[in-house]
C-alpha positions as CSV (number, residue, x, y, z in Angstrom):
1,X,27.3,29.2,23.9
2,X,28.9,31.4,21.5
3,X,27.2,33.9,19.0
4,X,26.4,32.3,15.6
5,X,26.0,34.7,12.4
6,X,23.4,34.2,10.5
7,X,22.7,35.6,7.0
8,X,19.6,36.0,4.3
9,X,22.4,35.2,1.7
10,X,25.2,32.7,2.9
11,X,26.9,30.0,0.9
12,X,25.7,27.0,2.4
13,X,24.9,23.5,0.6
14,X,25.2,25.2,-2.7
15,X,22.8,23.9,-5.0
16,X,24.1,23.0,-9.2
17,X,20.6,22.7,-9.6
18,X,17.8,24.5,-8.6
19,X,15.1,21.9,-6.8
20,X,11.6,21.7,-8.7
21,X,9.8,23.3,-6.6
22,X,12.5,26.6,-7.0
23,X,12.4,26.4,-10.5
24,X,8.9,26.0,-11.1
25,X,8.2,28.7,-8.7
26,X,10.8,31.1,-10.2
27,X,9.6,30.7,-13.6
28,X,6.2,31.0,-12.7
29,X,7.6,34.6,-10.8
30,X,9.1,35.5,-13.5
31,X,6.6,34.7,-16.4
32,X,3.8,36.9,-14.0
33,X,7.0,40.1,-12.9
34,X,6.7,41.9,-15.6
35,X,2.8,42.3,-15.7
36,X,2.7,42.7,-11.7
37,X,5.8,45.5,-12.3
38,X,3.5,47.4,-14.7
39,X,0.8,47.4,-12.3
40,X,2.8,49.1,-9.3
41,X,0.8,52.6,-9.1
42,X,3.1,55.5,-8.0
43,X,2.7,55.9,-4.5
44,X,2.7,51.6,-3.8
45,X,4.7,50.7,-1.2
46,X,7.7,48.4,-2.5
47,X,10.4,46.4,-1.1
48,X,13.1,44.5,-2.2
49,X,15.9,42.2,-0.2
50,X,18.4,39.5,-1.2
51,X,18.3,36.1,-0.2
52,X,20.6,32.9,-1.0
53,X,19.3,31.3,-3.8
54,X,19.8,27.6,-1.7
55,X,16.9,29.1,0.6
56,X,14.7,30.4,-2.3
57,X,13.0,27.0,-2.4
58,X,12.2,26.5,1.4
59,X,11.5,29.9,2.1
60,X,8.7,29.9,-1.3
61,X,7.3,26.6,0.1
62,X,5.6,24.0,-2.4
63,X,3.7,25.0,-4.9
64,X,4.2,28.5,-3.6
65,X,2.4,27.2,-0.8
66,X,4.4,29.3,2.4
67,X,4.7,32.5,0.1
68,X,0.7,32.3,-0.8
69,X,-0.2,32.2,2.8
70,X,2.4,35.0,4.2
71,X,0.3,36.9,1.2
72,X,-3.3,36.4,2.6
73,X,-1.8,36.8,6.0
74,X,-0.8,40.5,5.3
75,X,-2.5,41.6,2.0
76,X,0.9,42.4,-0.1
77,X,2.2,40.5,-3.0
78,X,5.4,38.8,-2.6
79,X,7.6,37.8,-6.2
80,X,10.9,36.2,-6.5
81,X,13.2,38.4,-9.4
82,X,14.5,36.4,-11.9
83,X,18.8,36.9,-12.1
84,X,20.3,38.7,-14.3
85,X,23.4,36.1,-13.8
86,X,21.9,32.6,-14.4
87,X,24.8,31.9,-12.2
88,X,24.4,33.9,-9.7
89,X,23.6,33.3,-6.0
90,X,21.1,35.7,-4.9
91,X,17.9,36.4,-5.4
92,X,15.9,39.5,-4.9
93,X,12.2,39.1,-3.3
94,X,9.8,41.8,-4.1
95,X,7.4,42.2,-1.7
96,X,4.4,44.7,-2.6
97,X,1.1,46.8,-1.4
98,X,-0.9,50.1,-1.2
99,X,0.3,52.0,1.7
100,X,-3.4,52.6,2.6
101,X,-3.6,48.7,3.9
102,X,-2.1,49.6,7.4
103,X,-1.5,46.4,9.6
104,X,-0.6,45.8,13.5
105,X,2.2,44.1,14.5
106,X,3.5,43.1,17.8
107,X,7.2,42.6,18.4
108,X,9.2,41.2,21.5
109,X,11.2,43.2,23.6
110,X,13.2,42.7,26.8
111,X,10.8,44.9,28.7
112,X,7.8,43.5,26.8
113,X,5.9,43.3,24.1
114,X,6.0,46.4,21.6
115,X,3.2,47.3,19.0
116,X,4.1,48.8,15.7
117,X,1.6,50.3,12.9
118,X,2.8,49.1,9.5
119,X,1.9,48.9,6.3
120,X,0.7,45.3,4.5
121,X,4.3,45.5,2.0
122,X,6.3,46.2,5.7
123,X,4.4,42.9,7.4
124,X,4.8,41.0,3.8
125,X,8.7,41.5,4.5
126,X,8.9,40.9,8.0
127,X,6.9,37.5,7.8
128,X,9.4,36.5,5.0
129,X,12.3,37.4,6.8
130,X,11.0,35.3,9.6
131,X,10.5,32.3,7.4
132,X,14.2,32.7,5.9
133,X,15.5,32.7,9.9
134,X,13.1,29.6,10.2
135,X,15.0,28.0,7.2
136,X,18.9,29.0,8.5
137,X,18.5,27.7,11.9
138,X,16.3,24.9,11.3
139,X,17.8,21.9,13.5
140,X,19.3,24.1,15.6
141,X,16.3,26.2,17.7
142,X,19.0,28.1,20.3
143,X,20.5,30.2,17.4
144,X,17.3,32.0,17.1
145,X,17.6,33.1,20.2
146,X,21.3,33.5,20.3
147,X,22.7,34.1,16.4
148,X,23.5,37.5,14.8
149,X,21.0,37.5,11.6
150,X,21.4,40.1,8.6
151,X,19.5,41.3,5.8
152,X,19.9,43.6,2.8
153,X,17.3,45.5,1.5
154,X,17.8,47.1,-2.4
155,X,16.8,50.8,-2.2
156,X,17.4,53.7,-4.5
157,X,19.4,56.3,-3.6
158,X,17.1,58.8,-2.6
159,X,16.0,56.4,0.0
160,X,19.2,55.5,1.0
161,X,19.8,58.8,1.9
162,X,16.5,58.8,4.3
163,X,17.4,56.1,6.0
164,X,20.6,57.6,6.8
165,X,19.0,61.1,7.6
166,X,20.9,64.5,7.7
167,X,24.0,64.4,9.6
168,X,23.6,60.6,9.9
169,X,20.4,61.5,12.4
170,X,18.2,59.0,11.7
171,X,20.3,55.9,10.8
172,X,21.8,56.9,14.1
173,X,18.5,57.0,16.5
174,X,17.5,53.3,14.5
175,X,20.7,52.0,16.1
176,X,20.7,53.6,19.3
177,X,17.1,52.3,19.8
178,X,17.8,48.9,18.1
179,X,21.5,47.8,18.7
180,X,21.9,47.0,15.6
181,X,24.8,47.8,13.1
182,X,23.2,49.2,9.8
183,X,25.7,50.3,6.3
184,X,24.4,52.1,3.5
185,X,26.4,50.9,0.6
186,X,26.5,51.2,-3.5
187,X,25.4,48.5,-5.5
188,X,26.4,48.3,-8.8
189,X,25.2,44.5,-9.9
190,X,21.3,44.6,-9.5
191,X,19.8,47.3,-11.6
192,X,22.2,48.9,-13.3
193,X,23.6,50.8,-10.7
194,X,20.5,52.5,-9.5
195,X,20.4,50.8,-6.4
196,X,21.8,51.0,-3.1
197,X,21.5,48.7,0.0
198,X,21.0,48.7,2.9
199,X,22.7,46.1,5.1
200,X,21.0,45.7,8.8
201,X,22.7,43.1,11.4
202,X,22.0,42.3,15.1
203,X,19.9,39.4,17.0
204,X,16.6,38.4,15.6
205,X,14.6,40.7,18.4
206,X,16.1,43.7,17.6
207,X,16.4,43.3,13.3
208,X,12.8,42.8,13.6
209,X,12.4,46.5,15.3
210,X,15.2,48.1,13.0
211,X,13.7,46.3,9.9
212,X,10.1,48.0,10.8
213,X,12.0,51.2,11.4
214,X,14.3,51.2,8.2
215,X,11.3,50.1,6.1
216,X,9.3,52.6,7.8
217,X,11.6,55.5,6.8
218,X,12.0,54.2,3.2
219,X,8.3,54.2,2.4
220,X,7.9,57.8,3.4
221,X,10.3,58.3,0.6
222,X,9.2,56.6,-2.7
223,X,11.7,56.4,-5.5
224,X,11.5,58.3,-8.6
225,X,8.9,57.1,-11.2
226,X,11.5,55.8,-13.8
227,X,12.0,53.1,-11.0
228,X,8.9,52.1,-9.7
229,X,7.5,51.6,-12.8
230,X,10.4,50.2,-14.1
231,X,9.4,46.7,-16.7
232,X,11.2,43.8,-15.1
233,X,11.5,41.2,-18.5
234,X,12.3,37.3,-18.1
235,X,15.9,38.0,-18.1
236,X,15.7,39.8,-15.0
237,X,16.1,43.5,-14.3
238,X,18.8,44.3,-17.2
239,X,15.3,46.0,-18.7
240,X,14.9,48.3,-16.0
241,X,14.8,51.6,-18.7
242,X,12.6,55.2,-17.8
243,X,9.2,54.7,-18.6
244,X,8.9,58.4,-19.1
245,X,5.9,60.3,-18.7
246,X,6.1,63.2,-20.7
247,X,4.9,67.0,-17.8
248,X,4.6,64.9,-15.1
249,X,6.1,65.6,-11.9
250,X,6.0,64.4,-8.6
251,X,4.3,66.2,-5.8
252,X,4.4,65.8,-2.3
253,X,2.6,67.6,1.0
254,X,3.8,66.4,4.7
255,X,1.0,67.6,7.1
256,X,1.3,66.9,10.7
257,X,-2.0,65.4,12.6
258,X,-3.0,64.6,16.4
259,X,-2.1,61.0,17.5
260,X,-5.7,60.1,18.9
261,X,-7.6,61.4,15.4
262,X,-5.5,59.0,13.0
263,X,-7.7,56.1,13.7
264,X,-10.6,58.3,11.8
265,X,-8.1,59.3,9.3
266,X,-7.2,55.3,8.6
267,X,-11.2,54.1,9.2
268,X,-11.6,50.5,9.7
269,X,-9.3,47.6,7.6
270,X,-8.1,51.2,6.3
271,X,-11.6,51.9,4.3
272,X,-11.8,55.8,5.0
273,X,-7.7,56.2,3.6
274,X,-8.5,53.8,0.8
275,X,-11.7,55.8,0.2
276,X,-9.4,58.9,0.2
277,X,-6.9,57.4,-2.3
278,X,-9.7,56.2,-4.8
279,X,-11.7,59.7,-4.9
280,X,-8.7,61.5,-5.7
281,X,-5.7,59.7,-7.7
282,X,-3.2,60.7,-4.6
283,X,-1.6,58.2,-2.3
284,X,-1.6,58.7,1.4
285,X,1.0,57.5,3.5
286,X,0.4,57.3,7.6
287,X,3.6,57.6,9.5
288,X,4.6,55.5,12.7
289,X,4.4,56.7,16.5
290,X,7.2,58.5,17.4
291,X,8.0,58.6,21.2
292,X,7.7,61.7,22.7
293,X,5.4,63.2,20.1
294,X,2.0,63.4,20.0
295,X,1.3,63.9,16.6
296,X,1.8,61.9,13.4
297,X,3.3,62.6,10.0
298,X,0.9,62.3,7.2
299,X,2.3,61.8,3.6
300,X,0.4,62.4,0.1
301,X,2.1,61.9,-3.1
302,X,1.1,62.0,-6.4
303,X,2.6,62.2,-9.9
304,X,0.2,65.3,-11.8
305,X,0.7,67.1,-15.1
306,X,2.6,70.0,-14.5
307,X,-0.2,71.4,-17.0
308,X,-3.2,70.4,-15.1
309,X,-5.0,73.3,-12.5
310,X,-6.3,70.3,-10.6
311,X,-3.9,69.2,-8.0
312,X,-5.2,65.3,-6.5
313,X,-2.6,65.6,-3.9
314,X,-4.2,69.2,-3.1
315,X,-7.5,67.4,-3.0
316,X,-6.6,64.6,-0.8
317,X,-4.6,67.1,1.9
318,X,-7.8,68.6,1.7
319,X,-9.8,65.7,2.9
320,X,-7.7,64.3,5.4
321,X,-7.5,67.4,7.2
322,X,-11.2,67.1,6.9
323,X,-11.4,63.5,8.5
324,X,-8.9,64.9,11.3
325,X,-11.8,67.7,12.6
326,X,-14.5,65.4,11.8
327,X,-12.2,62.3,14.2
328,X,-11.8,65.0,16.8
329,X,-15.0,64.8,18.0
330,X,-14.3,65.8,21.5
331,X,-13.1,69.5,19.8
332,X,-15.7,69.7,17.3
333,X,-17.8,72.4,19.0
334,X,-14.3,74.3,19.6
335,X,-14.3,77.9,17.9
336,X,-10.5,77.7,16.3
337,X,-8.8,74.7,14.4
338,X,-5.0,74.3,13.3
339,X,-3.4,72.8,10.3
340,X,0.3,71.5,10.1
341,X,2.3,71.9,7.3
342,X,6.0,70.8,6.9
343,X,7.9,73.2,4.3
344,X,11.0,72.4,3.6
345,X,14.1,74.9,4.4
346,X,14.6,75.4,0.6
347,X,10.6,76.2,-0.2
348,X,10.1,78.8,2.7
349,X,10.5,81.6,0.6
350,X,7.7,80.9,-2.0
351,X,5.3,80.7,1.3
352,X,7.5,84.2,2.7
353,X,7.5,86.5,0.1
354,X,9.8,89.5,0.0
355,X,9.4,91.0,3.4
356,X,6.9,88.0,4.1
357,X,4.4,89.8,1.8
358,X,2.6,86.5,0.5
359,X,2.9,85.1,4.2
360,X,0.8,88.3,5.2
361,X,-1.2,88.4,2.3
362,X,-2.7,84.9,2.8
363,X,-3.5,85.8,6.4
364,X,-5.7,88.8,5.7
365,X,-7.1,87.1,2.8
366,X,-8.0,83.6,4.7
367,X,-8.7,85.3,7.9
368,X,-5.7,83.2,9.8
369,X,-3.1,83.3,12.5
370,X,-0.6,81.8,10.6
371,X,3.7,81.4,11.5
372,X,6.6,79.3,11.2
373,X,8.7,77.8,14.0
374,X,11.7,75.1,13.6
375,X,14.8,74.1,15.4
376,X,13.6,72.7,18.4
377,X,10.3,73.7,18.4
378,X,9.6,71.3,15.4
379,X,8.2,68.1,16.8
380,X,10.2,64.7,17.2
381,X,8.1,63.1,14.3
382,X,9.6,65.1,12.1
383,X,12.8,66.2,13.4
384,X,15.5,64.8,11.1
385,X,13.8,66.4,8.1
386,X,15.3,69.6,6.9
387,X,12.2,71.5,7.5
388,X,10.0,74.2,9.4
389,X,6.7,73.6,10.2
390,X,3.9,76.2,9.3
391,X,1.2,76.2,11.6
392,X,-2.5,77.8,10.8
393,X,-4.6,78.3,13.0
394,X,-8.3,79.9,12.7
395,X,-12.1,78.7,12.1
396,X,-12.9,75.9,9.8
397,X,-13.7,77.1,7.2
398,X,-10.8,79.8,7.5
399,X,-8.0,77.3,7.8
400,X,-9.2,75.0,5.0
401,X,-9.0,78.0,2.3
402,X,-5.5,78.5,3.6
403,X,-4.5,74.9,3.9
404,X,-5.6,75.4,-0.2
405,X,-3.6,78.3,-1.0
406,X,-0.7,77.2,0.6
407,X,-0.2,73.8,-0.9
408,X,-1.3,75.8,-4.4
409,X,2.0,78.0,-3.5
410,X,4.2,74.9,-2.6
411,X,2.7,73.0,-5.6
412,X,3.5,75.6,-8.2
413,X,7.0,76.1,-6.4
414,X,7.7,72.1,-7.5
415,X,6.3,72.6,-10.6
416,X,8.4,75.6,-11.1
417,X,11.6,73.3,-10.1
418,X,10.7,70.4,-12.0
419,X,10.4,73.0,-15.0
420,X,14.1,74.4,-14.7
421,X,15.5,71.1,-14.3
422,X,13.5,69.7,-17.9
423,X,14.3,73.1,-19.6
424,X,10.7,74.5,-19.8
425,X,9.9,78.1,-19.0
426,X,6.8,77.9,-17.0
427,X,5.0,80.6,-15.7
428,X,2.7,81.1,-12.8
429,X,-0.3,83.3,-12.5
430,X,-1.3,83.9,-9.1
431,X,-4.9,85.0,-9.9
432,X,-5.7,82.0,-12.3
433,X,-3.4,78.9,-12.1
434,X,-3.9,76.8,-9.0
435,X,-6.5,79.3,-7.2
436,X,-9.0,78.1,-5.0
437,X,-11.6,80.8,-4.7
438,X,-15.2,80.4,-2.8
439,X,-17.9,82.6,-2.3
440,X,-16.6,83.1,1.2
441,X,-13.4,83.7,0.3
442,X,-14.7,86.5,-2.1
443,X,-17.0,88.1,0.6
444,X,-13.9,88.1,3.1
445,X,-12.3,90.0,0.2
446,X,-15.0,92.0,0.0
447,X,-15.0,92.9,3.5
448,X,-10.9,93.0,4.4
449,X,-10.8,95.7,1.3
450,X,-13.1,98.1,3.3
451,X,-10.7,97.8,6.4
452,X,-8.1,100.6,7.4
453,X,-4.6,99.1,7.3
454,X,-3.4,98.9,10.8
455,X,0.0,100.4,12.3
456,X,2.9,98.5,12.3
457,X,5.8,99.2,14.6
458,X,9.5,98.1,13.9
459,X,11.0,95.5,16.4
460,X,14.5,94.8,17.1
461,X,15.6,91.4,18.5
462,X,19.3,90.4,19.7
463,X,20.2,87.1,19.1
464,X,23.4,85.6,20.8
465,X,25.4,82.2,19.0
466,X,28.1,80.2,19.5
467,X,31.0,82.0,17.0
468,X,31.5,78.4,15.7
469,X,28.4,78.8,13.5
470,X,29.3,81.9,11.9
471,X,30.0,80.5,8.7
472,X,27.1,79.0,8.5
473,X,25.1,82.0,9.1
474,X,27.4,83.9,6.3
475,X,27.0,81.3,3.9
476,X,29.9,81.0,0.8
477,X,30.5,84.7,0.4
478,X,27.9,85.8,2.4
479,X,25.7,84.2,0.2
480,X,22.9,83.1,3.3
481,X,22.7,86.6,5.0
482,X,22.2,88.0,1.9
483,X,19.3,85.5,1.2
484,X,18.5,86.1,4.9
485,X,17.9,90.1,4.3
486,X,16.2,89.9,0.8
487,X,13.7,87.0,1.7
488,X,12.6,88.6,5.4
489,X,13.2,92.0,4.3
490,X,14.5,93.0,7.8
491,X,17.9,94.7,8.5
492,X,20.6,92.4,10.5
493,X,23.5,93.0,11.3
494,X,26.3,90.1,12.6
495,X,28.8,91.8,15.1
496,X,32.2,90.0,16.3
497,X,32.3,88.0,19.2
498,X,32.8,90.4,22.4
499,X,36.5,90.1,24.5
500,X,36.4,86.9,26.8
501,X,33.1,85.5,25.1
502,X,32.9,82.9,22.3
503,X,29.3,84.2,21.4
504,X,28.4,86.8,18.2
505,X,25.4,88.9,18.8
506,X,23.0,88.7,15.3
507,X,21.0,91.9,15.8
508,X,17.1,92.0,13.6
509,X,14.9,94.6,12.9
510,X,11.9,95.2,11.1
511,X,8.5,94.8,11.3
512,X,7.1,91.6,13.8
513,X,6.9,89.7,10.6
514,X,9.9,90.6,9.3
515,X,11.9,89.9,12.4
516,X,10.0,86.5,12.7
517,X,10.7,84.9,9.5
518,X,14.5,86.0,9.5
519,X,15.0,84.5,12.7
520,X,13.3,81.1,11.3
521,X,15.5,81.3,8.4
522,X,18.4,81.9,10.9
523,X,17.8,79.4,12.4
524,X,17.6,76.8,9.1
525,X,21.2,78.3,8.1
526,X,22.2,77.5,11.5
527,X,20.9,73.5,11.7
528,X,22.1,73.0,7.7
């Protein structure tokens, strides 16, 4: 039988009219859109596709009946967009939910079932999907098992970008694992050029996999406020203006848990996350499992005055690393704990210092082992994001005040950013703004300050690359081995390849710290 092609969006029995039901469901959509639009918190999980507007009807059911039911099924909230073209023939279904409503889904493969850990607004879209596939191949039950099926999802551009990954890495593992085709393309037509889609084809088995995947990836990344909180009127999204929020700025901590403590993280129907969420005004994303990795990638976001000392996204990093030693019951009598942190490339400095002084500071003062490692040592989870990992490691107590300090360092470093790029001179006081200080904190002070300093010894490491990459470890006009030197403080020198050999020798010395953070940031210029 040969391979049909299915689509969410093709012209078939073109409708002059839209039925009853269709219209009566889209008005009702659109009378309730712009309330439900206002109510998206930052942080919500949201999704948007196009579908043919001839399927709008079946796939809504009557009375909204199909559409009510995929909603109690999987706890998101599903709207059809009212078109900006009365004429046109597409639609855009919303499909909504808090990212703390984490659902199970099982999906079939040709070596068996698979399981995948979603949230509510990613099941929402993946029962509608399967209703529109029930609607284009109903009378004809083989092509569901035979036809090539598509779908576009609306993104913005920032999480276009995601889903493609640096160096095309993700998009690339999606369709490696999936054998699908996937395009990220511009879309000038739906909101006002803000949007871009994403386009995923293949057989129904595997666009169910890449659609959890895709999803997955751009739900780590939420879009900028202006857009999620954008007012959708009855005429459709031509309204879609900045609701601007005058000193507010996103901020956003990756931390890195074990697999088997996430359950406690999540707590039952997701009560513990939602608990989490509540208390502190953050949102906290859980990432999905990752072959080969043992760990998972935890996401907070929230949008905070770039005024305020209190941090909710500091707070609820705080308590989810809390939940992960309380899960971990097995290692709760264990004397030492570690913390995860991702940093991106460009941030490593603010955690560094010149000649890693904070780095070193925040160790003597916390009482914790505390380094970076990337390249390959960072693990799969996180691997196609542009960043290092800082690991912190010590007792309790010890690695919560630094788990503090250092998302107070990466939050004033955003804050910092997000002031350049609104024209504000802001200034940071390390002794007052953002400081988390305890009494135990103060007696470590107390007793570090009566310690002798101890003797440091110079190290020299010799590091041998391909030549190919000496541009990158130059930078324009030696621009990254001057960054290189001032941020690690070490002396390195590049030499020329030797006769017969396409490898340079990078030589480092300095102090152990000194020599380790230079090769990290080596190592950044190298993968960028």
């Amino acid at each position: 039988m040969a391979m049909e092609s299915y689509s969410l969006f093709p012209p078939v029995k073109r409708q002059t009219h839209p039925t009853n039901t269709t219209a009566t469901m889209l008005h009702h959509s659109t009378k309730n859109i712009s309330a439900a639009a206002t109510k998206h918190r930052p942080g919500h999980v949201v999704f948007r596709f196009l579908c043919h507007a001839s399927r709008t009807g079946s796939v809504i059911g009557k009375s909204g009946s199909i559409v009510k039911h995929i909603q109690q099924l999987t706890n998101s909230k599903i709207w059809v967009e009212n078109p900006i073209d009365p004429g046109d023939e597409q639609r855009v279904f919303r499909v909504v939910s808090s990212p703390a409503i984490v659902n199970r889904v099982k999906l079939p493969a040709e070596n068996g079932d698979e399981w995948f850990e979603v949230s509510a607004a990613q099941e929402g879209i993946l029962r509608v999907f399967e209703r529109v596939v029930e609607v284009a191949t109903e009378g004809d039950s083989a092509a569901g098992f035979d036809g090539v099926f598509s779908i576009k999802l609306l993104v913005s551009k920032n999480q276009g970008g995601a889903v493609i990954g640096k160096g095309g890495m993700v998009v690339e593992k999606i369709k490696k694992e999936t054998g699908c085709r996937i395009s990220v393309f511009n879309s000038d037509k739906f909101s006002l050029g803000i949007d871009e889609i994403v386009e995923i084809e293949g057989s129904i088995m595997s666009l169910k996999k890449a659609l959890v995947m895709v999803t997955g990836r751009i739900q780590e990344f939420p879009p900028p406020v202006s857009i999620t909180n954008s007012h959708v009127s009855s005429h459709g999204p031509t309204s879609l203006g900045p609701e601007k929020i005058p000193n507010m700025s996103r901020v956003v901590f990756k931390i890195l848990c074990p697999s088997e403590v996430v359950g406690g993280i999540i707590g039952k129907a997701g009560s513990i996350v939602k608990d989490i969420n509540s208390k502190t005004g953050a949102i906290v994303c859980i990432g999905p499992t990752v072959a080969e990795c043992d760990k998972r990638l935890i996401t907070v976001t929230a949008m905070e005055s770039v005024e305020s000392e209190y941090s909710s996204a500091q707070k609820a990093t705080i308590l989810v690393f809390n939940r992960s030693i309380e899960a971990g019951v097995e290692d709760s009598r264990a004397p030492f704990v570690s913390a995860h942190v991702l940093v991106p490339v460009n941030q490593v400095g603010c955690l560094l210092g010149k000649g890693g002084s904070i780095i070193s500071e925040m160790r003597k003062a916390t009482r914790t082992g505390m380094w970076l490692v990337g390249g390959h040592q960072v693990p799969k989870c996180c691997a196609s994001e542009n960043v290092e990992v800082l690991q912190i490691t010590g007792e309790v107590a010890n690695v919560r005040d630094a788990l503090y300090k250092v998302t107070g360092k990466l939050r004033d470093n955003m804050l910092i950013a997000y002031g350049r790029e609104n024209g504000n001179s802001m200034g940071t006081d390390d002794n007052n703004v953002y400081e988390h200080r305890s009494l135990t904190e103060s007696m470590d002070n107390l007793q570090i300050s009566n310690r002798s300093a101890a003797i440091v010894t110079n190290t020299t490491v010799e590091i041998a690359v391909l030549d190919t990459v000496i541009g990158s470890i130059y930078g324009e006009n030696g621009s990254n081995l001057l960054r290189l030197r001032q941020i690690s403080g070490a002396k390195v020198m590049v030499h020329e390849p030797r006769p017969g050999t396409n490898l340079i020798s990078v030589v480092i010395s300095g102090t152990p710290d000194e020599t380790q953070i230079a090769q990290s940031l080596l190592q950044a210029f190298i993968q960028e």
